[in-house]
N, C-alpha and C positions, 0 to 999 in steps of 0.2 A: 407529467404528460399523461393523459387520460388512453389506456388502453381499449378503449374504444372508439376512438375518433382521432388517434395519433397519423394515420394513414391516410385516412380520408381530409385532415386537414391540412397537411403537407402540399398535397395534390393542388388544395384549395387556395394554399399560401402562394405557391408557382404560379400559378392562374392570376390570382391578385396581382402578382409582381408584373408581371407580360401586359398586362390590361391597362397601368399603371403608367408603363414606361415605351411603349413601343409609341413610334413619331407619326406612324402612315395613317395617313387621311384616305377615304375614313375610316374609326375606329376598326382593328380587327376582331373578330370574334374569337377567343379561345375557349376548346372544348377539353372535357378528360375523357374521352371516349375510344375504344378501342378502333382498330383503324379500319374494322370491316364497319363500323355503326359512323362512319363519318360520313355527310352530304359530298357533291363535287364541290360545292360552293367556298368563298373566300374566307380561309378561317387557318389557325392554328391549333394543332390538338396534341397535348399530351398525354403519352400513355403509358403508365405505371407497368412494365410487363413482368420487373421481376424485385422480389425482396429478397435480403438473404444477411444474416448476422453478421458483424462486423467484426474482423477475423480478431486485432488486440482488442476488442473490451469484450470477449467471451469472458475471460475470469479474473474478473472483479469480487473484489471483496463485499460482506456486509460492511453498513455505514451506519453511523447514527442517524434516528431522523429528526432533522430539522427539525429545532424549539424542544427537545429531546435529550437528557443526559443518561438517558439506561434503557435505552430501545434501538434496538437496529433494527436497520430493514432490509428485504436482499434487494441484491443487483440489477437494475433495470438490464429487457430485452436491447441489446444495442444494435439497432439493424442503419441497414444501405438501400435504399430505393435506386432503380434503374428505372428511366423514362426514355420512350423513344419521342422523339417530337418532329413534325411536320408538316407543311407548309401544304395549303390545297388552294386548289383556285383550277375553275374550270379552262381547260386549254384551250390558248389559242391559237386558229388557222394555222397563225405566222410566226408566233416569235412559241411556242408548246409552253412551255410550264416556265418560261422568265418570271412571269410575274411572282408565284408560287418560291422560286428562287429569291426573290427580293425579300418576301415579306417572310421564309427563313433566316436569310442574313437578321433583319433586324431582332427578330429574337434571339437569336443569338449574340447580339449585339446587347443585348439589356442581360443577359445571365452571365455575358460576361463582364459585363462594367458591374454589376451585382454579385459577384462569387457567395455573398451571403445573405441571404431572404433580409432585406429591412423589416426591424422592428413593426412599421406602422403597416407592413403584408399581413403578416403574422396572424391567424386564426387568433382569437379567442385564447382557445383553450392550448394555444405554443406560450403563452407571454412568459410562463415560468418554466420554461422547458430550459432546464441545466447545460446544455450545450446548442452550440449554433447548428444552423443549416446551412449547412456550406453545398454548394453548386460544382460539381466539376465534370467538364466535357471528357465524355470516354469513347476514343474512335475505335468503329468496329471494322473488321475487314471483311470483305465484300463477299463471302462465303456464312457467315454472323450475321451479314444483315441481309442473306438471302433466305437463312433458314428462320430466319424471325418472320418475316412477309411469308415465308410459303406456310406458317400456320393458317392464314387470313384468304379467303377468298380474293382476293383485291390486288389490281398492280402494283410494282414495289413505285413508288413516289419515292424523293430523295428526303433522308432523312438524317438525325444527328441525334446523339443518346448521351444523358448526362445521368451519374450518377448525384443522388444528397444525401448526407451524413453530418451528423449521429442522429437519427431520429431514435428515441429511446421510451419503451412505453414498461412503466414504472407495476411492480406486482400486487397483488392485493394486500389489503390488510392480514389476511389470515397470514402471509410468509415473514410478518414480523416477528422479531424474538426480542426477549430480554435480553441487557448485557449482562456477562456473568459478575458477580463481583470478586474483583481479586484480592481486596484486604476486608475480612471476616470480622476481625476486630484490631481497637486500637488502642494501643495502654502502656505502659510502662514494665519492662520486664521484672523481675526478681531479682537480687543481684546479692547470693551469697556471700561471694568472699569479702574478705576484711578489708576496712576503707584504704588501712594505711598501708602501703608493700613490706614484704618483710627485709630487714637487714642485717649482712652478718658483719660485726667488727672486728673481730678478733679471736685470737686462741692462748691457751695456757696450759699448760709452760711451752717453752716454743726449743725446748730441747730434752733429752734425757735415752734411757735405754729403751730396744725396742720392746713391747707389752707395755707404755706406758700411756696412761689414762687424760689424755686432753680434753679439754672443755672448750669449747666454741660459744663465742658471746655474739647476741646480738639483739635487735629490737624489731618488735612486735614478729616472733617467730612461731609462737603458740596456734593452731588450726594448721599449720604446714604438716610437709615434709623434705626430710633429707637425704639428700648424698652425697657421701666422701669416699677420697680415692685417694691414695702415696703412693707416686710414682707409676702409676697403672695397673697397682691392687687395688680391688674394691673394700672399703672400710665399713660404709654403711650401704643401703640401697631403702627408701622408701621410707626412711625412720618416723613414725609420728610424732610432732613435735608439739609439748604443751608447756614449754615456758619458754622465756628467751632465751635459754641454753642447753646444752644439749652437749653430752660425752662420745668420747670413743677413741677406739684403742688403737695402738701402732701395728703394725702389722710383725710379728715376733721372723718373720721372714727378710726384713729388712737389716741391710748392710751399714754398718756406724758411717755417717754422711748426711749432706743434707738431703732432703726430702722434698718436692714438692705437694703440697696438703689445697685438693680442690675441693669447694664446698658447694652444693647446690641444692637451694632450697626453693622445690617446686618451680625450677626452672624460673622463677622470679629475680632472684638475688642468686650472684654468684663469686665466689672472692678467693683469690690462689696468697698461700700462706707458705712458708715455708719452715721447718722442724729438722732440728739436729739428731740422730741418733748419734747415741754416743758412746 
């Protein structure tokens, strides 16, 4: 929506719709003029007296723009037009402003069986406007629509005020941005460790006195490390390990009995043994 005729064809679309659809013969005129610049003469006029942002789409995000995969744009203005609209027709002797009354009803009669500008009203420059123009009648109370009329030199005439929304007028080129990108690169990491896990089978001899020398077997253990523990002494902590086996000692503090013997290499493999002292 062109930020410089988003306003002015709104007004314009209204207009269309009224001219379009009202029944009385014959045709009525409708004007966009403020209500001290209106003739007495038979006509309808609406008049834009106030805009004002539209309170949930103040914070909207940026978005991609259409046909667009690394460009954002920011958030269109999202405003509420207010119209006061009113019926004129010069009084008569007899019956004052009936008639004026009638040919209000019927406009109001077409915004309301209308709640949304048709397509074929539509300016120009609305056809790709991202949201509808929706119509809705707002009653003011009778202190609101007197301080409205006492800006205007002119008697207050009966009137009715609708607000339309979303009208939304979209920002310039300059408030576009690139999107950032969040994957820099893309590849396949490094992958140090060894393909195969390591495994522990077994220990030797699996009894004797304590200070004696076991060996722990197992496959592909070389690049690791270990640790063991009997009964909840530490035996080894951290041990580097460059073959598939690997020594260590009983603890000389251990009571003739069995032992539980835990092994843990690199938190990979883990395997509970059990060892006689004797």
């Amino acid at each position: 929506m062109s930020t410089s005729t988003a306003l002015g064809s709104v007004s314009k679309s209204l207009r269309s719709l009224l001219l379009d659809q009202m029944t009385i013969t014959p045709v009525i005129p409708v004007t966009l003029l403020a209500p001290d610049e209106v003739a007495e003469e038979r006509r309808v006029n609406l008049f834009l007296y106030r805009v004002r942002e539209h309170p949930q789409l103040r914070n909207l995000d940026h978005r991609l723009k259409p046909g667009t995969s690394d460009t954002l744009i920011a958030p269109p203005l999202s405003l509420i037009l207010s119209y006061l609209m009113t019926a004129y027709v010069v009084n008569d002797p007899q019956t004052g402003n009936a008639d004026a009354h009638s040919i209000l009803g019927e406009a109001m009669r077409v915004f309301h069986q209308h709640p949304v500008v048709p397509e074929a009203n539509l300016e120009d420059d609305l056809d790709e406007a991202r949201e509808e123009l929706r119509i809705v009648q707002v009653p003011l109370d009778i202190e609101e629509i007197g301080q409205l009329w006492s800006i205007f030199d002119k008697r207050f005439r009966l009137s009715v005020t609708y607000e339309v929304s979303v009208v939304q007028l979209d920002q310039s080129p300059a408030a576009e941005r690139p999107l950032a990108r969040r994957v820099r690169t893309v590849g396949v990491p490094e992958v140090r460790a060894p393909f195969t896990p390591p495994q522990v089978t077994g220990i030797s001899p699996v009894s004797g006195p304590a200070g004696t020398v076991v060996t722990v077997h197992g496959a592909h253990l070389a690049g690791w490390r270990a640790d063991a523990t009997m009964t909840g002494t530490t035996v080894v902590t951290g041990l580097p390990l460059t073959e598939d086996s690997f020594t260590l000692t009983v603890p000389a503090t251990l009571e003739p009995g069995f032992h539980r013997l835990r092994i843990d290499v690199s938190r990979l493999a883990r395997a509970t043994f059990f060892f006689e002292v004797t």
